[in-house]
VEXKETOR-15888 format. One record per atom (N, C-alpha, C, CB): x, y, z. Coordinates in pm, whole numbers, plus 50000, padded with zeros to 5 digits. Glycine has a CB too. Example, Ala and Ser with C-alpha at 12.3 -4.5 7.8 and 13.67 -1.06 7.14 Angstrom:
REM residues 2
513194943150780512304955050780513204967050780511314955350905512854977550708513674989450714512905000350787514084994050572
REM end
This chain:
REM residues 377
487476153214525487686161314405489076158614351487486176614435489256153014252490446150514151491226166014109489706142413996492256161814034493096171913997492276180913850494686164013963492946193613821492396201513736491696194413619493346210213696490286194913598488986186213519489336184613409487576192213503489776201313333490746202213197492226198213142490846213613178492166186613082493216187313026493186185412871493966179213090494826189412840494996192412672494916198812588494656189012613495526195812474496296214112415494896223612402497296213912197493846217612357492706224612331491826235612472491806212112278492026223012614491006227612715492346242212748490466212412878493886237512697494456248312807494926260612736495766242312897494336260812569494666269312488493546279412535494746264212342492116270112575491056282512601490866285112728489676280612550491966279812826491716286712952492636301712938492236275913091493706301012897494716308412830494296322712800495086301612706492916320012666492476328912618491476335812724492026324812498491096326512769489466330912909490136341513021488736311513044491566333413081492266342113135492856355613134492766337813141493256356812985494256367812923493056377812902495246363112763491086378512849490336381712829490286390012908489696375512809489686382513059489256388913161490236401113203489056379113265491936393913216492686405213283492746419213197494206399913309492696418313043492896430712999491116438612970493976428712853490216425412983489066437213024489116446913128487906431513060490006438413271489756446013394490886455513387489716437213531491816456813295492776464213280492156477213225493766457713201491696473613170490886488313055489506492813126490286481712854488546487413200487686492013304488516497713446486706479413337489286493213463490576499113570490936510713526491996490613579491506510813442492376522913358491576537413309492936515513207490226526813304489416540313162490306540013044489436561013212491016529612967491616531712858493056531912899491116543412791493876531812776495246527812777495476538712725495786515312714495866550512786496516561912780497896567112766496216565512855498446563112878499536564212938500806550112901499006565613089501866559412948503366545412945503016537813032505126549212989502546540913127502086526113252501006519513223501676529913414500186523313149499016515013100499386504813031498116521613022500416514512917500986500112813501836491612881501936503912673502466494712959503176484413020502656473413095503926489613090501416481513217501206470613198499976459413151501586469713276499656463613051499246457012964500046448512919498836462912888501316450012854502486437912832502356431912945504086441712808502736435513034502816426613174501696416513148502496436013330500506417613149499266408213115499466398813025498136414813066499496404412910499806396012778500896385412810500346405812652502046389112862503146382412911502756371612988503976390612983502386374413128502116366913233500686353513173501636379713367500026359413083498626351213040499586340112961497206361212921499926345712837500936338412748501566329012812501946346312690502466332112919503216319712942502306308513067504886325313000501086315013057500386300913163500066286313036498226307913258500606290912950500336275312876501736268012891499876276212688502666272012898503466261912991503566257013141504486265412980502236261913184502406258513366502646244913399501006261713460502256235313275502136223013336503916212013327500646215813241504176218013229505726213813236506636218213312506316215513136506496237913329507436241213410506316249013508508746249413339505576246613599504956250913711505316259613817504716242613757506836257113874507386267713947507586280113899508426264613987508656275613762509096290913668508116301313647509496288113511506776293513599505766300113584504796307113676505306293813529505006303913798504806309613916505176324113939505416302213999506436320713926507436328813984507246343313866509146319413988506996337813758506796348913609505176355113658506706337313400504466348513664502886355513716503196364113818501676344313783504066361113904504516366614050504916382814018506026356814121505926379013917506706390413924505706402413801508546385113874504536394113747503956404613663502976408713720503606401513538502576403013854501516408713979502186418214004501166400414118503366420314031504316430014116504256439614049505736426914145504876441213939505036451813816503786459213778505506444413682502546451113778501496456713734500946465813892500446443813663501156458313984501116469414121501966481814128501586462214253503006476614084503816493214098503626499813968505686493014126503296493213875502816505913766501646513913797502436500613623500446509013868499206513213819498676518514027498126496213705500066513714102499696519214247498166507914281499236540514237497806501014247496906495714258496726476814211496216505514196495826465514308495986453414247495076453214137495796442314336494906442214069494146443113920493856428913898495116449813784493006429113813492636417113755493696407213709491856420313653494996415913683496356399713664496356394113793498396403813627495536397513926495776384714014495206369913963495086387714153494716368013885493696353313823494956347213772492216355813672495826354613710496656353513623497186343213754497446367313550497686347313850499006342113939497766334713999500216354214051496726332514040495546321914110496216306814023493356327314051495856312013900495776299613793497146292513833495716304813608498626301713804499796294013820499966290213950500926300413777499516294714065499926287514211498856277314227499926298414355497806275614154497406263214183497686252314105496276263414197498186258313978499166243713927500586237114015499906248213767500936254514042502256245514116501936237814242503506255614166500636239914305500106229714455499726216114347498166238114580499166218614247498606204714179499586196914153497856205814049501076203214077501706195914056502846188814146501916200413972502216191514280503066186114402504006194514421503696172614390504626209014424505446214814524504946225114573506606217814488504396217814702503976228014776504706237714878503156222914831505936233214925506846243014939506826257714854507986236214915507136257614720507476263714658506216272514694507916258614541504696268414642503556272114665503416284714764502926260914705503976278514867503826287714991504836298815000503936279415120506256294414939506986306414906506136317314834508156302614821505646313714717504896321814657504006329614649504716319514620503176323114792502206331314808502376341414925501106323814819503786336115018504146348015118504636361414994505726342215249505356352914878505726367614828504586376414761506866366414719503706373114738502646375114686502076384914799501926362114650501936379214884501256391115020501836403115047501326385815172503606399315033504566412315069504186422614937506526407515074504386414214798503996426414680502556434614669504066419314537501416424714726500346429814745500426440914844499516420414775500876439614975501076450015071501786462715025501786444515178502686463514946503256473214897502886480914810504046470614870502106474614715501616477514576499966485314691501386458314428499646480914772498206484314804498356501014903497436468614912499576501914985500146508215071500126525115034501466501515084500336526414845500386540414860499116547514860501156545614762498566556114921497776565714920496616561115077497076566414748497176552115084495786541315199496226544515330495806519715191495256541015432495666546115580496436528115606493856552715716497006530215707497476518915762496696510815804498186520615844495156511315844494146504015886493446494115793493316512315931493056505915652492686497415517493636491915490492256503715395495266496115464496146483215391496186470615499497976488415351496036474215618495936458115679495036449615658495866456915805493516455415623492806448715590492516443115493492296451415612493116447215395493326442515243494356434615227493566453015147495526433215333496606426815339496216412415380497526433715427495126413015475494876401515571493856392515491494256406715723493106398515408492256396315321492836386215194491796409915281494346392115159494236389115047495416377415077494346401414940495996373815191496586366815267495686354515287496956374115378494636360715368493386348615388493026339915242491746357415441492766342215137492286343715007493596332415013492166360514909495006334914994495796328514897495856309714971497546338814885496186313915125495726301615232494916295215191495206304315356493556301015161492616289115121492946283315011491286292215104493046288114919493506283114727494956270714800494586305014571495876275314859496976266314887496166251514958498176275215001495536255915080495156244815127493956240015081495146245415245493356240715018491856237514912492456226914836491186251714789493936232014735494396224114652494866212514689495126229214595495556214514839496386204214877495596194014928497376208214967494676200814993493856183915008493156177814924492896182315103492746186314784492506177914693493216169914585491876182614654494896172914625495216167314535495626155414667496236175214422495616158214791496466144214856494956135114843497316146215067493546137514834492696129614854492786122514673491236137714924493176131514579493376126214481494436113914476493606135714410495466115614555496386102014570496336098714644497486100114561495566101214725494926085714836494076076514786493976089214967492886081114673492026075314600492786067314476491036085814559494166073914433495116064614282495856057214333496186072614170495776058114485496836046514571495896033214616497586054614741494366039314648493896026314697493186020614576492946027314828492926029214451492866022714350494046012014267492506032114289495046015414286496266005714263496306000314343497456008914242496325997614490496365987214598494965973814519495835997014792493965983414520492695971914491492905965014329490875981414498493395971214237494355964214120495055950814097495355971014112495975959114210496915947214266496205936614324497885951614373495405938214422494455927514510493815918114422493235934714595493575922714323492915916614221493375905414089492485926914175494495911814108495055906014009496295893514051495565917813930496285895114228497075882514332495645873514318497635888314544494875884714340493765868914407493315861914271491845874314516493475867414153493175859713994493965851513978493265867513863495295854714035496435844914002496225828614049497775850914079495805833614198495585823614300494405815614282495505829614425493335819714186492325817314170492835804114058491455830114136493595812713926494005801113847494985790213882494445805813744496035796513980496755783114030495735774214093497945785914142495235773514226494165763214257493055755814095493055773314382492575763014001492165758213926493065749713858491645765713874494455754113810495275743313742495305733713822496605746313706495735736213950496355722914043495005714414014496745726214247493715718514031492545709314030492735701713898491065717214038492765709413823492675698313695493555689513681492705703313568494655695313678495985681813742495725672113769496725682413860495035676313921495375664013990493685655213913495575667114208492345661513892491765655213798491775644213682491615661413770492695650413644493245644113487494355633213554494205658713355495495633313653496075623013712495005609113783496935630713820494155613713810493195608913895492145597713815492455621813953492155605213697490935597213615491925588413529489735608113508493195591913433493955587413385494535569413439494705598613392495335573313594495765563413688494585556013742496555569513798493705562413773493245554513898492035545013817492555566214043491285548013709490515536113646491365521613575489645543413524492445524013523493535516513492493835506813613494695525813457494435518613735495345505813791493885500913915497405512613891492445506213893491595500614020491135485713874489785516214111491425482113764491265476413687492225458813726491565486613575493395467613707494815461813739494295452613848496095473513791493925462413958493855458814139492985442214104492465475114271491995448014048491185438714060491185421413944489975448214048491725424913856492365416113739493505404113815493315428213620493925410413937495525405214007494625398214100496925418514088493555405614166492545401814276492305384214243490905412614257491615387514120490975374314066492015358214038490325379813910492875370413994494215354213961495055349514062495565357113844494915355614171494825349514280494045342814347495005354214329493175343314311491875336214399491245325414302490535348414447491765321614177491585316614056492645303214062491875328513938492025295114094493535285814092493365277213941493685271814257492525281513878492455274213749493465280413624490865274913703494875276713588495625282713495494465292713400496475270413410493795282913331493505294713207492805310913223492435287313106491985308313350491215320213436492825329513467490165312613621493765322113526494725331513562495315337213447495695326213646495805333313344496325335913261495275347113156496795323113220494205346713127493075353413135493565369213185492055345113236493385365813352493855376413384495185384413374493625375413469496005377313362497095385513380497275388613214498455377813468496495384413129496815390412975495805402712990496385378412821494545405513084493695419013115495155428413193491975415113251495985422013263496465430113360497515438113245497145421413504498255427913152499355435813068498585449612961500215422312954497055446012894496815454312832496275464812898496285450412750495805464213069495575476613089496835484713129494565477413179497735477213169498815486013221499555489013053499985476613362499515488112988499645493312846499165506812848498865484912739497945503112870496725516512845496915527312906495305514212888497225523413049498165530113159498745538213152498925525313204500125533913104501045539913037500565549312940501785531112985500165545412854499835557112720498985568212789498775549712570497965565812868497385578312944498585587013014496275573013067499225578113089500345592913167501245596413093501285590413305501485585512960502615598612875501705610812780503865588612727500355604212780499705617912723499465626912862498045614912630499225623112930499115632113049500405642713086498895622313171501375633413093502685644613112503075654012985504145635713146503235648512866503275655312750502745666212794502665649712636501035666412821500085677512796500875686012917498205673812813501095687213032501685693213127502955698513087501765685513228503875692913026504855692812949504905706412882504795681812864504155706712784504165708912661504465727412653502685702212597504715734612545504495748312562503415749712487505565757512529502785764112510501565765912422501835765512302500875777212436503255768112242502675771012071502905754012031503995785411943503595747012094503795734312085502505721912032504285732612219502635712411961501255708411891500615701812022501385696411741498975704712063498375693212168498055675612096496635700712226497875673512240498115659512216496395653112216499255652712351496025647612096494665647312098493815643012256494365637011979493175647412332492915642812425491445630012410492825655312506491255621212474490125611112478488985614512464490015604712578488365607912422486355612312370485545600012433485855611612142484305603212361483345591512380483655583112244481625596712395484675585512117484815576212023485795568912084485105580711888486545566212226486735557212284485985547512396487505561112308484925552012387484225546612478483775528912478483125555512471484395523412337484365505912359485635504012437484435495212198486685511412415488315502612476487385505912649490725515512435487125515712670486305516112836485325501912854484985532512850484765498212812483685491912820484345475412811482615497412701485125476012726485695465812713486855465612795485875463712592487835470112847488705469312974487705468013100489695483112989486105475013133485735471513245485065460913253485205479513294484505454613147483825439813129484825425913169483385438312954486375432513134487215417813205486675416413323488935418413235486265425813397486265424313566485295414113581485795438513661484405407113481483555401313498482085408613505483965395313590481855427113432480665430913459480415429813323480405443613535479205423213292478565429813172477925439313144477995424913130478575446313037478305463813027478005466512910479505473913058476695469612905475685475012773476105491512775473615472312809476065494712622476015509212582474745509312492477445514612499474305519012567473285532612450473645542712361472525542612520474025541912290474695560412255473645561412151476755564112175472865573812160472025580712090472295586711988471565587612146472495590111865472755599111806472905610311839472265599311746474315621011867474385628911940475315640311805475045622712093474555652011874475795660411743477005663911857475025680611641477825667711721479485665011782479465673411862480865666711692480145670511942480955680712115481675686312099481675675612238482325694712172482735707512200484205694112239481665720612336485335699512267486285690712242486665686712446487735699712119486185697812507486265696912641484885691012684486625710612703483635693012611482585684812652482595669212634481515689612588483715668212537484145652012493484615646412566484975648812398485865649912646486775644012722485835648612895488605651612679485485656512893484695658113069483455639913060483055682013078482895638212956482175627812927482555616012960481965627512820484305616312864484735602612855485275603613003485855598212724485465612213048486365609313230485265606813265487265622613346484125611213328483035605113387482035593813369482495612313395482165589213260482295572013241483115563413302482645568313121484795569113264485695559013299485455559213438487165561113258485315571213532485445570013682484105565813714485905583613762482855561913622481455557013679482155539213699479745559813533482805536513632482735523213546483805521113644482985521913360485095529013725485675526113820485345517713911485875534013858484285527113954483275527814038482705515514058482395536514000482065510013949481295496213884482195484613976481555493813672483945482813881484105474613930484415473814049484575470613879484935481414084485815487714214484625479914383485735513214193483455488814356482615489114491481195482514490482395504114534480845484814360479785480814314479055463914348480115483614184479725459214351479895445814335478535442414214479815437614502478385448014151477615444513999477885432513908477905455513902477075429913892476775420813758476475428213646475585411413771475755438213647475705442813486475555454313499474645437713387475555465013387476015479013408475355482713256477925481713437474815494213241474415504413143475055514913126473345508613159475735520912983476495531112990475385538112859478325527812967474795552212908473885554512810474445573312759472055551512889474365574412625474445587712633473685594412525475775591412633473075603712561471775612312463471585625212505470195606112473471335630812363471035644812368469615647312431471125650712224469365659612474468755663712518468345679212523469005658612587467685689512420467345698112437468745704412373466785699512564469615714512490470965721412463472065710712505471135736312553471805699312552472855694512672472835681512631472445696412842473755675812676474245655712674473745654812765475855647412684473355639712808473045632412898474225617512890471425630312877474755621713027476005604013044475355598713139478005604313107474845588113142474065583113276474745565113240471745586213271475145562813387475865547413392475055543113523477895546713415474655533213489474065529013589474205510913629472715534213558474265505813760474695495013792473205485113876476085499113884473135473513867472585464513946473385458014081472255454913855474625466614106474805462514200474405466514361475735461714171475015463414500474245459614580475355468414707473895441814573476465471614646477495481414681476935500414770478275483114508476975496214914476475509414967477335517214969475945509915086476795530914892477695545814919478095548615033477045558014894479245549615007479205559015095480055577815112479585549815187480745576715179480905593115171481525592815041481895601715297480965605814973481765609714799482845612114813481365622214705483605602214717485215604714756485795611814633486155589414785487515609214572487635624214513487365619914368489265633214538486725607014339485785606114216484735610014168485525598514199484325609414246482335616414290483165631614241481345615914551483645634714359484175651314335484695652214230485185657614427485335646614153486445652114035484675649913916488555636613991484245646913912482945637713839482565653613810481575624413955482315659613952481145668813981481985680713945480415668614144482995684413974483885690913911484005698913792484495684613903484235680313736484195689213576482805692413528484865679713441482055687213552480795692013530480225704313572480105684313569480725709713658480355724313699481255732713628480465727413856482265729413599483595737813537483265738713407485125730913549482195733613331481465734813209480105743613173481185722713188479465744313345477925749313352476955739313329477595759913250477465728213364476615714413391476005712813550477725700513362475815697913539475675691513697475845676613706474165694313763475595673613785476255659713812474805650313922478155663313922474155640013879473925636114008474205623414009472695638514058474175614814127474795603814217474055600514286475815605714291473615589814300473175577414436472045566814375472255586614599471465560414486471285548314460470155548014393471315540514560469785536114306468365536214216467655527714320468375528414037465785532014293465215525814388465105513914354464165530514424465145505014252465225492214222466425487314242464855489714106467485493914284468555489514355470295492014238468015471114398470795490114313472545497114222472045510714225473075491414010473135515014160473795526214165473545536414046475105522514177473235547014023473125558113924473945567313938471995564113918474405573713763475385585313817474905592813645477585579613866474495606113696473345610713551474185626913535470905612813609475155632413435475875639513418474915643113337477105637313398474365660813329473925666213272475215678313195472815668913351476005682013054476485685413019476515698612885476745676513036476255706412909475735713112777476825715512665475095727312811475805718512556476395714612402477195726712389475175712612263477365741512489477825752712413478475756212618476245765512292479045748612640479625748412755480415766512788480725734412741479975765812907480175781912964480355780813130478595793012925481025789313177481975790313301480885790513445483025806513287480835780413502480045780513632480365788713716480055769913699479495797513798479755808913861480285796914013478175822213869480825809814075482145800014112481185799214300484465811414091
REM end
């Protein structure tokens, strides 16, 4: 159970009135009427003590202590307790709500002593104890009723802010590992189709003792390491950069001949399909063009291929990138190309598949959708 249900000028204007109601009904069914100088008085006393419970919540003790002393007054006017006890109920359980419970308990010992006194004239000593013990018992419970509902109330706003917090470390942590992935992704696809290009361009002109074959190669080796280059200064830029700062157009499938044509030096011949496709989403563009370049890695890299298909078509909601090889190159364990492949493709609400065709080489069939949305994790 949380702290008092009502709040605000409205809920505490009509507890105010609900309060002040009751005590001077029970004042005037008490009384038989307001006759007398002690009647009117304390009747003020009521009015008084009701009135100022609309400040309980700013000043809670003061107001205690004012209900207190108009319990008292209205006991020694009328020799009898009365309906202004609600009055002082209401303010000692603001002051337990509002955390001083010290004070609380001051209040309600004094509360017992004025009750005992105020109850004492005309009564045997047997009834005022029992009315004493009674009304003692009564204030105990209201003190400790409150207090454990307000400490279960901040045990529940503490482990609700603990689980906040929990939440909002492990989101953090969630997006750092996601940045670092793409990072190292985007380093990965950038460098490593370039220089496994390079590797193999240097491979050949060594093993090439015919000048023009070498020379051949090493004019493949200067323009990919060109290409090279321009990928990691767009790469660092983009890392670089601040958000309001302009981005740096990132790669598509309208690069997809400089691919085709940097992996054909290697000696593969590499056919494209491209279907008529409507335009992409600007992250469905570049997840495309990386999983070509790292199929086509792939190609020259392990494959040992002769010829290669790079095909891409719509389909329904989704692209289709499918590269496929005649070579003779066995898989083996998916390394962090396969993974970075599969990656981005899930990081879109795609899929990815991989392995060998039964007529032999290699397949790699990226299913990608046109209105890309967050893979459950």
């Amino acid at each position: 159970m949380s702290r008092w249900p009502w709040r605000g000028r409205s809920a505490n204007t009509g507890l105010v009135l609900a309060v002040g109601l009751i005590a001077v009904v029970g004042l005037l069914v008490q009384s038989h009427g307001i006759d007398t100088a002690a009647d009117w008085t304390a009747l003020l006393a009521v009015l008084v003590s009701t009135g100022v419970l609309a400040l309980r919540r700013r000043h809670p003790v003061p107001v205690g202590v004012a209900a207190l002393a108009a319990v008292a007054a209205y006991g020694a006017l009328l020799h009898q307790p009365g309906p202004i006890m609600l009055v002082f109920v209401v303010a000692l359980y603001t002051v337990v709500d509002e955390g001083h419970l010290a004070s609380a308990i001051g209040l309600g010992l004094a509360s017992v002593i004025a009750f005992a006194v105020a109850d004492g004239a005309g009564r045997s000593t047997n009834t005022m104890n029992g009315a004493v013990l009674l009304h003692a018992g009564w204030l105990i419970a209201v003190i400790v009723g409150v207090t454990r509902n307000r400490r279960a109330y901040l045990a529940e706003a503490q482990a609700r802010a603990l689980a906040a917090e929990q939440r909002l470390a492990e989101q953090a942590r969630r997006q750092a590992t996601e940045e670092r992935l793409r990072i190292a992704r985007e380093l990965h696809d950038a460098l490593g189709h370039h220089l496994s290009l390079i590797n193999v361009q240097a491979s050949a002109a060594l093993h090439r003792p015919d000048p023009d074959r070498a020379e051949q190669a090493l004019t493949a080796i200067k323009q990919t390491s060109r290409e090279t280059l321009r990928e990691l200064r767009r790469t660092l830029v983009v890392l670089r950069r601040d958000d309001d700062a302009p981005s740096t157009p990132a790669p598509g499938l309208n690069r997809l001949g400089d691919l085709v044509t940097a992996a054909g030096r290697s000696g593969v011949a590499i056919r494209t399909e491209f279907a008529e496709t409507p335009p992409l989403p600007p992250e469905v563009d570049l997840a495309a063009y990386r999983i070509v370049q790292e199929a086509l890695t792939n190609v020259t890299r392990h494959a040992g291929a002769t010829t290669a298909v790079v095909r891409v078509r719509p389909e329904h909601d989704d692209v289709l990138v499918e590269v496929e090889d005649d070579g003779t190159g066995t898989p083996g364990t998916p390394g962090s190309g396969i993974r970075g492949m599969d990656e981005r493709a899930r990081a879109l609400g795609g899929s990815l598949i991989t392995g060998p065709r039964p007529e032999g080489g290699f397949r790699v069939c990226a299913r990608l959708p046109l209105r890309p949305g967050t893979a459950p994790a």
